[in-house]
C-alpha positions in Angstrom: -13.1 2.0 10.2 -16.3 0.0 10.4 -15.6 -3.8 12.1 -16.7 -4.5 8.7 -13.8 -3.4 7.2 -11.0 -3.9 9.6 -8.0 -5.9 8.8 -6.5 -9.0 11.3 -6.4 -6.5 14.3 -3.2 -7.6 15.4 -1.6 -6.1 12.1 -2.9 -2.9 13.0 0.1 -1.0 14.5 -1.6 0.5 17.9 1.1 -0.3 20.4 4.6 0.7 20.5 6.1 -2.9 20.5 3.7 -3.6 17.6 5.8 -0.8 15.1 9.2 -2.1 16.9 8.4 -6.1 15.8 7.7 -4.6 12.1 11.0 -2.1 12.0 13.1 -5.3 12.9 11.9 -7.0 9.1 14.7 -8.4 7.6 17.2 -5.8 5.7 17.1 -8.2 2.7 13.5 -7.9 2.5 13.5 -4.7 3.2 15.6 -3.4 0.8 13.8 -6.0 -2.0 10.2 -4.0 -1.6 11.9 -1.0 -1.7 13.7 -1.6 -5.2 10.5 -2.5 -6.3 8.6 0.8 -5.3 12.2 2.0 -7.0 11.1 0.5 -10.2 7.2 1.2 -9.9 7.1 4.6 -8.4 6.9 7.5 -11.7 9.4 10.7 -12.1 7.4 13.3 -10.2 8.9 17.1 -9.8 10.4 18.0 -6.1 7.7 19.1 -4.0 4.6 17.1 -5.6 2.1 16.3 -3.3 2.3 12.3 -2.7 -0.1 10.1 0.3 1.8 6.8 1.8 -1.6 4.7 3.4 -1.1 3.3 5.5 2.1 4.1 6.2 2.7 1.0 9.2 6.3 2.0 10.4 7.0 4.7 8.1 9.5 3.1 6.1 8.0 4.1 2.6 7.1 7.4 3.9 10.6 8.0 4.6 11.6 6.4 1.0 9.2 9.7 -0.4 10.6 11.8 2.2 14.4 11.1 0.5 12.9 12.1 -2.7 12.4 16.1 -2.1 8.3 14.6 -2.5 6.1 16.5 -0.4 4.7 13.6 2.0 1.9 13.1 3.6 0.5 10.0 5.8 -2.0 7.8 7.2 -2.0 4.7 9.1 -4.7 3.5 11.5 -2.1 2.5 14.5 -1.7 5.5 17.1 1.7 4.1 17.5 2.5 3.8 13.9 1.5 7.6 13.8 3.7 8.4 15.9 6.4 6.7 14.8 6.3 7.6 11.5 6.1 11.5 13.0 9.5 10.6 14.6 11.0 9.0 12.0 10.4 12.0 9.3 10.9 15.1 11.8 14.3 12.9 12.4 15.3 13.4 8.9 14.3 16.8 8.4 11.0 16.4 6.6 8.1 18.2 6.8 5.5 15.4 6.6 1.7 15.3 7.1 1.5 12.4 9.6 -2.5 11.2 10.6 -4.3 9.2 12.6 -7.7 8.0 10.3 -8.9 5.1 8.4 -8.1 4.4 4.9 -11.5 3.7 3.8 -12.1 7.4 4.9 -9.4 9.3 3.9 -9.4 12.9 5.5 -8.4 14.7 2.0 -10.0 16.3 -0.8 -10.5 14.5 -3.9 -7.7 14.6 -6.1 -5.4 16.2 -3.5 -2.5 14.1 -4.3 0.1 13.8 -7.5 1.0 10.0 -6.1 -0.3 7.6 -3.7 1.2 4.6 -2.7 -1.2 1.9 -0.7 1.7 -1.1 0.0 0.7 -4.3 1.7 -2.7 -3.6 2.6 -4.7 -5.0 0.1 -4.4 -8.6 0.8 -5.5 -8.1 4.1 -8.9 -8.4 3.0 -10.9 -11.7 1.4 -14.3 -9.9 0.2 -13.6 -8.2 -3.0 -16.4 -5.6 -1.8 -13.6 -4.3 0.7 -10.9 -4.3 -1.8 -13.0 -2.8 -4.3 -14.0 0.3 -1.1 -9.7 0.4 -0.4 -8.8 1.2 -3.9 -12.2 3.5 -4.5 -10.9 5.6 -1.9 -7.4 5.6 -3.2 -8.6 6.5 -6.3 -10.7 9.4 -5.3 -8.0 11.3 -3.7 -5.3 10.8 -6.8 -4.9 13.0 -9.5 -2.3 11.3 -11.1 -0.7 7.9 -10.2 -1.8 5.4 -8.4 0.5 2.4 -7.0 -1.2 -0.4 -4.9 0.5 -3.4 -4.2 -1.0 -6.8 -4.5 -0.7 -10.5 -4.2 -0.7 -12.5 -7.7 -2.5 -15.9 -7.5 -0.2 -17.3 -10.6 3.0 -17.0 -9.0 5.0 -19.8 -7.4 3.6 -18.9 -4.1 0.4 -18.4 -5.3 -0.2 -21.6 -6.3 1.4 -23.9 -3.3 -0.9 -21.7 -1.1 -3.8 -22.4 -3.1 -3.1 -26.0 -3.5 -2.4 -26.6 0.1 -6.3 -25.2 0.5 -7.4 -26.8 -2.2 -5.5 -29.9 -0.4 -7.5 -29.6 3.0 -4.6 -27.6 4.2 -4.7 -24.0 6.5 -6.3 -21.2 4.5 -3.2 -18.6 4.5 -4.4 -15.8 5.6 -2.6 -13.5 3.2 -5.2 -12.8 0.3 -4.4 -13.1 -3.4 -5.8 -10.5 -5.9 -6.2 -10.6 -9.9 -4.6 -7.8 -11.8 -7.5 -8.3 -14.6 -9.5 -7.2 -11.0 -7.8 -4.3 -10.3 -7.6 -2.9 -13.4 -11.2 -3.4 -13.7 -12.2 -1.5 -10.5 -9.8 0.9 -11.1 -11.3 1.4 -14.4 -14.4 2.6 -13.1 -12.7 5.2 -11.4 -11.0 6.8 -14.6 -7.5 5.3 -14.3 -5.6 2.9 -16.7 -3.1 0.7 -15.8 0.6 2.2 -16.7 2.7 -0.7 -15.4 3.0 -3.6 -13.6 6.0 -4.8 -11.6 6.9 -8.3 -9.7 9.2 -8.1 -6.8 10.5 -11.6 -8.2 8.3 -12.7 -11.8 6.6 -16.2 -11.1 8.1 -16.9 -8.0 7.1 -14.4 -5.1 4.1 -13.1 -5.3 3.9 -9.3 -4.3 3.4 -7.3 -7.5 3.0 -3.5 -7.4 0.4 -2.1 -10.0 0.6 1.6 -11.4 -2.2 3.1 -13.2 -2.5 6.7 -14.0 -5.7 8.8 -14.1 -6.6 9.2 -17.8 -8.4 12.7 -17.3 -5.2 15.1 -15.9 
């Protein structure tokens, strides 16, 4: 991944006590994203090919794992990587764990019945980057795609925006349009299917699904 491209470095997940700080999030929390992938994530047979990037601690590749899905993932962090590896040969699942870079993902196009990319996107402030994250995505789905997002008209939204807009700290967290995605992804031959807040008009983390019109 290009400097370019990269993410705050200190979220990527390279050294071990970098994955141990994320596995100690908050069970609440926790437990609230995962409902909503619950709610997002579509009725695939057992065994369907599915990509979790990046997969950070490997909790939503585990999540799949549960599901009888056939999982394969990516994260950036060596340490992620191998944590993740742990965490699924722990539970008896025979993953597809890499090392690589999400704007280069080391699969063939349409190799995957589901991919999930959670809590990446608004990492990144130049649309261009978002636009290369979910192109990628995109490429290597050939049926749903879920990516997770930051809505600028929720609660949060706004009191971040306002606080800028105030002379306050920029947050660093990035907030995306849906009318956005859905455009790129538009380009790339997929239709939104659904869109889900963890908590409508008050938090903002949505999670969008489109589908691949052409299957």
């Amino acid at each position: 991944m290009s400097e370019q491209t990269l993410p705050d470095r200190r979220r990527v997940k390279a050294e071990p006590s970098a994955v141990q700080h994320y596995t100690r999030r908050k069970p609440a929390k926790h437990h609230a994203e995962m409902a909503l992938v619950a709610r997002a994530f579509p009725a695939l047979p057992p065994g369907s090919r599915v990509l979790d990037a990046p997969c950070g601690a490997g909790r939503l590749s585990l999540w799949l794992a549960e599901r009888d899905l056939r999982v394969a993932a990516l994260d950036l962090g060596s340490a992620a990587v191998v944590h993740t590896r742990t965490l699924l040969a722990t539970d008896g699942a025979d993953a597809e764990v890499r090392e690589g870079d999400v704007f280069a993902l080391p699969w063939e196009d349409r190799a995957f019945q589901a991919v999930v990319c959670f809590r990446l996107l608004h990492h990144f402030q130049e649309r261009a980057r978002r636009l290369a994250l979910v192109r990628e995505m995109a490429r290597v789905c050939d049926g749903y795609l879920l990516v997770s997002y930051l809505s600028p008209w929720s609660f949060t939204g706004l009191k971040r925006r306002l606080r800028a807009a105030l002379g306050g700290r920029r947050h660093r967290q990035n907030h995306t349009s849906l009318s956005e995605l859905v455009a790129d992804l538009k380009a790339e031959g997929f239709q939104l299917d659904r869109d889900l807040a963890q908590r409508r008009f008050l938090h903002s983390l949505h999670l969008a699904r489109f589908v691949r019109k052409s299957r």
